[in-house]
BAKE-253809 format. One line per field, with one value per residue (C-alpha): residue number from 1; residue in one letter; x, y, z. Coordinates in Angstrom, 2 decimals, padded with zeros to 5 digits. Example, Ala and Ser with C-alpha at 12.3 -4.5 7.8 and 13.67 -1.06 7.14 Angstrom:
# BAKE-253809
resi = (1, 2)
resn = (a, s)
c1 = (012.30, 013.67)
c2 = (-004.50, -001.06)
c3 = (007.80, 007.14)
This chain:
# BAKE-253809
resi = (1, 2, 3, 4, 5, 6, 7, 8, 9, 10, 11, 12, 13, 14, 15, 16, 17, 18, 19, 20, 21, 22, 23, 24, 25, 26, 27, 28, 29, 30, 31, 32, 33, 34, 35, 36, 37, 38, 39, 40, 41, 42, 43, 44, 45, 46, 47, 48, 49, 50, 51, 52, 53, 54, 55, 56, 57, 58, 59, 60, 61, 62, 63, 64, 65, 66, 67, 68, 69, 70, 71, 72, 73, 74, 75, 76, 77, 78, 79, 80, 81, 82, 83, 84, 85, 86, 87, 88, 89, 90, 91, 92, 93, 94, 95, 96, 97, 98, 99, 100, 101, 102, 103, 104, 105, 106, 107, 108, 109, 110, 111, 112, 113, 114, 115, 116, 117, 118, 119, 120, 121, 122, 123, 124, 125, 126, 127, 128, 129, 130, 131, 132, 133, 134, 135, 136, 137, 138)
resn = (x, x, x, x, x, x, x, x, x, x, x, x, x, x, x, x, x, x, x, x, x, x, x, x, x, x, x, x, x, x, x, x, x, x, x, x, x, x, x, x, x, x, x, x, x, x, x, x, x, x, x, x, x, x, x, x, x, x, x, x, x, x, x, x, x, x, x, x, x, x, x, x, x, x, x, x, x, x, x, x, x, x, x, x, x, x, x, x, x, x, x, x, x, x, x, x, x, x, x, x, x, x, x, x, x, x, x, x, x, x, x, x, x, x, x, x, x, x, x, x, x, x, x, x, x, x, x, x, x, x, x, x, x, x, x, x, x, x)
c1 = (172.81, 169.54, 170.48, 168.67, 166.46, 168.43, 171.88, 170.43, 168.68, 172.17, 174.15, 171.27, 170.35, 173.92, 173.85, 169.98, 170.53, 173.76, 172.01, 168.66, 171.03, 172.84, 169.48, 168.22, 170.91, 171.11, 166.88, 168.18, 171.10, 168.16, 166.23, 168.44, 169.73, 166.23, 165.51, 168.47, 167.79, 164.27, 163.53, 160.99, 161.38, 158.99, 159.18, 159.06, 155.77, 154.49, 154.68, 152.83, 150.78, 150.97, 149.29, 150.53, 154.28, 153.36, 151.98, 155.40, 157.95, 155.84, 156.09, 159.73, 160.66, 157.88, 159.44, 163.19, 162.40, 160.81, 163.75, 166.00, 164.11, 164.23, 168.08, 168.06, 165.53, 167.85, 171.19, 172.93, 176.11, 176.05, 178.66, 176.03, 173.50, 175.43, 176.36, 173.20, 171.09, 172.95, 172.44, 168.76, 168.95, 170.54, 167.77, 165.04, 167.10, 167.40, 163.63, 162.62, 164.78, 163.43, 159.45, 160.58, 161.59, 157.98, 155.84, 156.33, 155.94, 156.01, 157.78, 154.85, 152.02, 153.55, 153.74, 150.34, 149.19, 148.42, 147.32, 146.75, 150.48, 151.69, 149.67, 151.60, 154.95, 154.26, 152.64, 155.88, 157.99, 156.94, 156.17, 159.81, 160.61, 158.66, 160.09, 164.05, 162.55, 162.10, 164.97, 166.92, 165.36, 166.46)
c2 = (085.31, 084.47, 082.29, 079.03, 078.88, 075.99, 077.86, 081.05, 078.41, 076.53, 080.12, 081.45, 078.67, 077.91, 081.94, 081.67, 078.18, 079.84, 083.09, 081.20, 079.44, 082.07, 083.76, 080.82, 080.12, 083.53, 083.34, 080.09, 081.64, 085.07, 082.80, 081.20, 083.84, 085.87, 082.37, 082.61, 086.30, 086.02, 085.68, 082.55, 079.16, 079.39, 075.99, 074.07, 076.37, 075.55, 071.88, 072.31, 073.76, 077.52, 079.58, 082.74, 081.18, 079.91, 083.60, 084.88, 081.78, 081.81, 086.24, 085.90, 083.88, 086.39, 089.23, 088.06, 086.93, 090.39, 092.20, 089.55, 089.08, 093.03, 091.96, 089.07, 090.74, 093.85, 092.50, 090.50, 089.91, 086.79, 089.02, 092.01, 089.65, 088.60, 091.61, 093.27, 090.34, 090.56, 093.96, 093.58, 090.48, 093.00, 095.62, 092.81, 091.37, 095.07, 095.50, 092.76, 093.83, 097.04, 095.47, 093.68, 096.53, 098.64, 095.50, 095.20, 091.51, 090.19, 087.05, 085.64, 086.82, 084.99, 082.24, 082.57, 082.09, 085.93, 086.18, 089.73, 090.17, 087.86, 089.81, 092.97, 092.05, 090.27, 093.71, 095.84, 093.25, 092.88, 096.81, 097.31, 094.34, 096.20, 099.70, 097.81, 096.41, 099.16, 100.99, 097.74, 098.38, 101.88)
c3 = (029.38, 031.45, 034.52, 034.97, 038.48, 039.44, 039.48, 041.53, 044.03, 044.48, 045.10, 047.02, 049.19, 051.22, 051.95, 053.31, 055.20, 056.62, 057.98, 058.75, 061.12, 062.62, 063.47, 065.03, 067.06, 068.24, 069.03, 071.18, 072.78, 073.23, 074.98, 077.01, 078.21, 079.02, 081.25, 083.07, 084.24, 085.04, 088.53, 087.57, 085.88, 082.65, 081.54, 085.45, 085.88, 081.87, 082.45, 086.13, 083.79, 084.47, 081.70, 082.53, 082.62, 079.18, 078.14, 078.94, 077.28, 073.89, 074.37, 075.02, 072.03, 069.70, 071.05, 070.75, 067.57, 065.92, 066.03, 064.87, 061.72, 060.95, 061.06, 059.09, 056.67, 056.48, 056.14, 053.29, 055.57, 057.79, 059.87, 060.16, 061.68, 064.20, 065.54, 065.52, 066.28, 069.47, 070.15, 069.66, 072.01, 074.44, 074.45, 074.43, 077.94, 079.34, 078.06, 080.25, 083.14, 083.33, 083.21, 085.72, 087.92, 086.82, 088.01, 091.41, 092.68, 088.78, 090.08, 092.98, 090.15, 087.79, 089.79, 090.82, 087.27, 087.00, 082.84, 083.11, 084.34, 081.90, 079.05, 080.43, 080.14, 077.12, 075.99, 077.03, 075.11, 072.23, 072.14, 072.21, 070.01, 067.27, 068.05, 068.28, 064.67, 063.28, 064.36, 063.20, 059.48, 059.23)
């Protein structure tokens, strides 16, 4: 017996509103976490109307965002994306940690409204967002 559209959209829908959810509130949590390590203050310097601070909050949530939607695309348990949306939240944070250690004064040019550093890290993160993707997918 053919199932109506209505009956696979209410069985279907709870299970994508659930894990649509989950993966945003890990992309929040992702983000709040990646503000609280950098050595800068992205939104203070956005609203004083810093574009290269801007560059690297919009970058953050693209790049945190990438691998968690390999996850979410890749797994049909709600459990499964938690764990690995975490662990791709993890390398994305130790990502960023180690750009921060291969661009020496990233901090004062960022600051200093420094585009072509923001474009950099930006660059490196979402680089590594694709490759953590991909490796995500399988």
């Amino acid at each position: 017996m053919e199932e109506g559209v209505i009956v696979i959209l209410t069985r279907g829908l709870p299970v994508l509103l659930l894990q649509f959810s989950v993966t945003l509130a890990l992309l929040a949590v992702g983000v709040a976490c990646y503000n609280a390590i950098t050595p800068f203050h992205e939104l203070g310097l956005v609203r004083e109307g810093n574009t290269a601070a801007g560059i690297v909050l919009g970058g953050s949530f693209v790049s945190l965002a990438i691998p968690l939607a390999a996850t979410l695309a890749t797994s049909l348990v709600t459990l499964d994306i938690l764990i690995w949306g975490v662990v791709a939240l993890l390398l994305q944070l130790l990502a960023f940690a180690a750009a921060a250690r291969l661009i020496p004064g990233l901090r004062a040019m960022i600051e200093a409204n420094n585009t072509a550093a923001a474009c950099m890290l930006v660059g490196i993160q979402v680089a590594v967002a694709l490759l953590n993707a991909g490796a995500m997918a399988g």
